[in-house]
LUMBANU-76645 format. One line per field, with one value per residue (C-alpha): x, y, z; residue number from 1; residue in one letter. Coordinates in Angstrom, 2 decimals, decimal comma. Each point is the difference from the previous one (the first is absolute). Layout:
N
X [X:...] .
Y [Y:...] .
Z [Z:...] .
k [NUM:...] .
r [A:...] .
END
This chain:
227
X [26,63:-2,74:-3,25:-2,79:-2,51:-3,30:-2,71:-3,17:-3,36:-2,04:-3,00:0,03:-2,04:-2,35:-0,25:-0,63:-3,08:-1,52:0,28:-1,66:-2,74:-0,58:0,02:-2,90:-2,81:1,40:0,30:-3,84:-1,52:1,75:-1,38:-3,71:0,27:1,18:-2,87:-2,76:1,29:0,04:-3,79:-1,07:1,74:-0,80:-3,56:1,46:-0,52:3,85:-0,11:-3,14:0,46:3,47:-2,11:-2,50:3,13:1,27:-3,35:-0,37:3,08:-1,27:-2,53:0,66:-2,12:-0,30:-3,64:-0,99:-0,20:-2,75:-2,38:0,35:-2,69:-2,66:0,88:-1,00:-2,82:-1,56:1,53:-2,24:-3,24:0,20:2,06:2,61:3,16:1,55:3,43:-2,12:-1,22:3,51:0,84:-2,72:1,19:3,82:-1,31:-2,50:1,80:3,19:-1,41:-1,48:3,66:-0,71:-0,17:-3,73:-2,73:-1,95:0,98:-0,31:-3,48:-1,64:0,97:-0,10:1,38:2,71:-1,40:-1,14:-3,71:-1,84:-2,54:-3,22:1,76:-0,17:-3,28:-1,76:-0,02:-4,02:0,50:-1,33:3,68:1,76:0,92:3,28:3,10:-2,18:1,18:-3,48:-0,80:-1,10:0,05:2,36:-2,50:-1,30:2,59:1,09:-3,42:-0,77:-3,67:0,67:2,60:-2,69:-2,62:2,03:1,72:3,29:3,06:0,67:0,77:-0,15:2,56:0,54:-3,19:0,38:-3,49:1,98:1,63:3,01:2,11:3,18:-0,49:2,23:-2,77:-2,95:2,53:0,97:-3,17:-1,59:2,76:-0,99:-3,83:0,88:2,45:-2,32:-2,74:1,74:1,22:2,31:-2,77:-0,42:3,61:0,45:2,80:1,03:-3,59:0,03:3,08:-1,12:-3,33:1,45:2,94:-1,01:3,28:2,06:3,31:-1,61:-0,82:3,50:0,84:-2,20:0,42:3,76:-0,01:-2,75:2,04:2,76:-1,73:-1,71:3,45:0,34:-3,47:-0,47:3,20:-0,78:-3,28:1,00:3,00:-2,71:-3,07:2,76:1,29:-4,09:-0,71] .
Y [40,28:-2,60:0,51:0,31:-2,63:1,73:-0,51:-2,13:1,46:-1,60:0,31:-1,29:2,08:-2,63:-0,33:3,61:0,14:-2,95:2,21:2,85:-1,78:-1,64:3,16:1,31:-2,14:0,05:4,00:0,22:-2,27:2,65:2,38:-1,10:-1,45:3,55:1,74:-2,25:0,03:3,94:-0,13:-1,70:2,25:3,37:-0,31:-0,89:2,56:1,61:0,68:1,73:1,84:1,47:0,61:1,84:2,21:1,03:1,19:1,95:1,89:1,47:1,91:2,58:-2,08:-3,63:-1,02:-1,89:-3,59:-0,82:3,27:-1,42:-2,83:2,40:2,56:-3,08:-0,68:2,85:0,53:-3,39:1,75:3,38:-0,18:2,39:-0,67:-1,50:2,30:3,01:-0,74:-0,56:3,20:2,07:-1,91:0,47:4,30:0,22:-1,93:-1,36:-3,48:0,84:0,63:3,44:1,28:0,50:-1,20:3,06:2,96:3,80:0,78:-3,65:-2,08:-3,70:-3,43:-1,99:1,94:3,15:0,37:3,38:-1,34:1,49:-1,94:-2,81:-0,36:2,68:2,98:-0,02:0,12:2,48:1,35:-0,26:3,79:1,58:-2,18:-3,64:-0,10:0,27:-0,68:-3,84:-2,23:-2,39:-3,30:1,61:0,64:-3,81:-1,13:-1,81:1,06:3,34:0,41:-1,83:2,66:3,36:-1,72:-0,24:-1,70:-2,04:-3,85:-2,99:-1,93:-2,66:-0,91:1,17:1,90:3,50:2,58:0,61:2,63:-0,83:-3,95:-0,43:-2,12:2,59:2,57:-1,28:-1,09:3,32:1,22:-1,89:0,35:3,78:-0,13:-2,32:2,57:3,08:-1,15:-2,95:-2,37:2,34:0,17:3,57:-0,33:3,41:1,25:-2,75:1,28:3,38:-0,75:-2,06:3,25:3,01:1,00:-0,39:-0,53:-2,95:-1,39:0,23:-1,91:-2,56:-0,87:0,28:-2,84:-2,00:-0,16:-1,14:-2,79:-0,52:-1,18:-2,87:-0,60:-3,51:-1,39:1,68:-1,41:-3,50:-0,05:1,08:-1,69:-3,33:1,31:0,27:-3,60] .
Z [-61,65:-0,23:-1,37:2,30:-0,56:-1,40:2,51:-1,00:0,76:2,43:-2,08:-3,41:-2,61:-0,01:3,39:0,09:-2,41:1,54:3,49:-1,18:-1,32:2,82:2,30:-2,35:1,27:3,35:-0,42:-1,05:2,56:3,01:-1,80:-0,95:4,11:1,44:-2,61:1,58:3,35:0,08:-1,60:2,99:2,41:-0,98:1,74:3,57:2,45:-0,28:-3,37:0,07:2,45:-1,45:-3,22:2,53:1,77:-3,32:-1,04:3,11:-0,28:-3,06:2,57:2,78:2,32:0,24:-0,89:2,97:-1,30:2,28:-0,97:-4,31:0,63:1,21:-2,46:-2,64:1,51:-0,11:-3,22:-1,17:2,20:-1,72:-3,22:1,18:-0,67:3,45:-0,98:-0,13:3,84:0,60:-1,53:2,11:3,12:-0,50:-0,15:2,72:2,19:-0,24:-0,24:3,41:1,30:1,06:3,87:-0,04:-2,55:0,93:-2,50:1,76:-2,19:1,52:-2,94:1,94:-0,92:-2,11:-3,05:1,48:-0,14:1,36:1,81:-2,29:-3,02:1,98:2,26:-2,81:-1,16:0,77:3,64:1,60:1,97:-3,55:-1,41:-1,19:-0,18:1,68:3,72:0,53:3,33:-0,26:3,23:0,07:0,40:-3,16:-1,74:-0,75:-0,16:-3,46:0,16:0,86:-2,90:-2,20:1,20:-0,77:-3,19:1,46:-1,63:3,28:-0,94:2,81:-1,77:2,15:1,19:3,23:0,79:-0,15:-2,84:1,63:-1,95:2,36:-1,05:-3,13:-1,75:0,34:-0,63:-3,49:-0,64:0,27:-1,78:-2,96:0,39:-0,11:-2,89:-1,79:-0,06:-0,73:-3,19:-0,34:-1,42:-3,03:-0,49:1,74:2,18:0,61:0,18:2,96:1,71:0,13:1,71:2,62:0,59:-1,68:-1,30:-2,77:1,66:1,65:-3,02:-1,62:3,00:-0,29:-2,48:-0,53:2,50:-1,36:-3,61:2,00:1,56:-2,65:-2,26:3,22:0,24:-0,90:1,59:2,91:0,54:-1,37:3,29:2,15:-0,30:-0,18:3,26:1,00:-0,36] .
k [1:2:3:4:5:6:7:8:9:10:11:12:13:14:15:16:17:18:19:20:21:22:23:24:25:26:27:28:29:30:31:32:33:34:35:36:37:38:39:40:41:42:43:44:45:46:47:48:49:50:51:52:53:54:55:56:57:58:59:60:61:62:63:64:65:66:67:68:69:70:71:72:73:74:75:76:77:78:79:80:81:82:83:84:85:86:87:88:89:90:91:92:93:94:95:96:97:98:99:100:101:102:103:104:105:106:107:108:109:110:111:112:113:114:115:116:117:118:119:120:121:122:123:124:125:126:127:128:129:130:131:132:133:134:135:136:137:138:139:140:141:142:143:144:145:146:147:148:149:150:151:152:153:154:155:156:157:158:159:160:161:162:163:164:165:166:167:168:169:170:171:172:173:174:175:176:177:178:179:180:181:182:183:184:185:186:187:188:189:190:191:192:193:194:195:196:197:198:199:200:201:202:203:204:205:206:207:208:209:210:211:212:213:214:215:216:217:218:219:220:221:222:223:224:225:226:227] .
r [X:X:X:X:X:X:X:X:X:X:X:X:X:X:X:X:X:X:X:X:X:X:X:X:X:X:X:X:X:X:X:X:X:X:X:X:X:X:X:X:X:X:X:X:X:X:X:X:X:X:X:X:X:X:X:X:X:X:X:X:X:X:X:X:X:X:X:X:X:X:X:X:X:X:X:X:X:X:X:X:X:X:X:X:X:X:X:X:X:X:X:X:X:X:X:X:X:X:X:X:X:X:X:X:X:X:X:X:X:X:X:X:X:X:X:X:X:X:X:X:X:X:X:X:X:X:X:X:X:X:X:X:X:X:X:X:X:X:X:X:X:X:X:X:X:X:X:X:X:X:X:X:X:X:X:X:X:X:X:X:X:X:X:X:X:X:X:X:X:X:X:X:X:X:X:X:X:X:X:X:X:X:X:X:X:X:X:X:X:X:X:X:X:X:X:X:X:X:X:X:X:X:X:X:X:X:X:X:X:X:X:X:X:X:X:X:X:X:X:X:X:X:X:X:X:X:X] .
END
């Protein structure tokens, strides 16, 4: 039988070794290129907003992109921590998803207001639980709510404190919050003035420390989104 010619390699060992190092510049330049590349992509619209989904499925209800820049501004206004309004807001309300904004003891608005708290506790209707019994073309009137000491806010400039307009709602919000204790650092003690009960509070703020972990990201995709 004859012997079977051994094969040659196609690649001499030399060959080899001058291959590899060849590949190792080319090997770094893909990757420095796809590092950079990916650097300026993240910040496109797609990505963020992905980043923004997965955050939001952390939650039982989707934050409302739209409501986080007025939640910052009055955050900026009042020094209340926009994920606390977002907390109060997600509890009263739903993030205003709910049938009616009017609750069955008078509470009005995005953020629930009885009307005393919000025109004034010094007006002369306001007794018991503040249903009071306030007209209505005084009850969103800036220098009637100024008068009586109300917590009513005209956010947007608009000539009227509007507790169903998401701005003056918020802003109120914040105003009240601000007040009652979050300036000095009493957060409960704030929570518990605006709903006098302590199962309301756990709430609150169960969902304000959750926010609270996305906070900055969240706002960041937002006010981008804003501009």
């Amino acid at each position: 039988m004859a012997k079977s010619k051994k094969k040659k390699p196609i690649l001499s060992p030399k060959t080899k070794i001058l291959t590899i190092i060849l590949l190792i510049p080319i090997t770094l330049t893909i990757y420095i290129v796809a590092y950079f590349s990916w650097q300026q992509i993240r910040g496109w619209p797609f990505t963020e907003k992905s980043v923004y989904q997965q955050i939001q499925e952390q939650f039982d209800l989707e934050i409302p992109i739209e409501y986080i820049p007025v939640y910052v501004a009055a955050e900026q206004k009042y020094g209340v921590p926009w994920t606390l309004l977002a907390a109060h807001h997600r509890v009263e309300t739903r993030f205003s998803t709910m049938s009616t904004l009017i609750s069955p003891v008078g509470a009005e608005g995005h953020l629930q207001f009885m009307p005393c708290t919000f025109v004034g506790w010094q007006h002369p209707s306001c007794k018991d639980l503040g249903q009071g019994e306030i007209p209505e073309h005084e009850k969103m009137n800036p220098a009637i709510i100024k008068k009586y000491g109300g917590y009513g806010v005209d956010a947007n400039g608009d000539g009227i404190a509007d507790p169903f307009d998401i701005e003056d709602a918020v802003f109120s919000a914040a105003k009240f919050l601000s007040i009652a204790g979050v300036n000095d650092g009493q957060l409960k003690k704030a929570i518990f003035q605006y709903n006098h009960s302590d199962e309301y509070v756990e709430n609150i703020l169960f969902y304000y420390k959750q926010y609270r972990d996305y906070g900055n990201q969240l706002k960041k995709i937002a006010l981008d989104e804003n501009k």
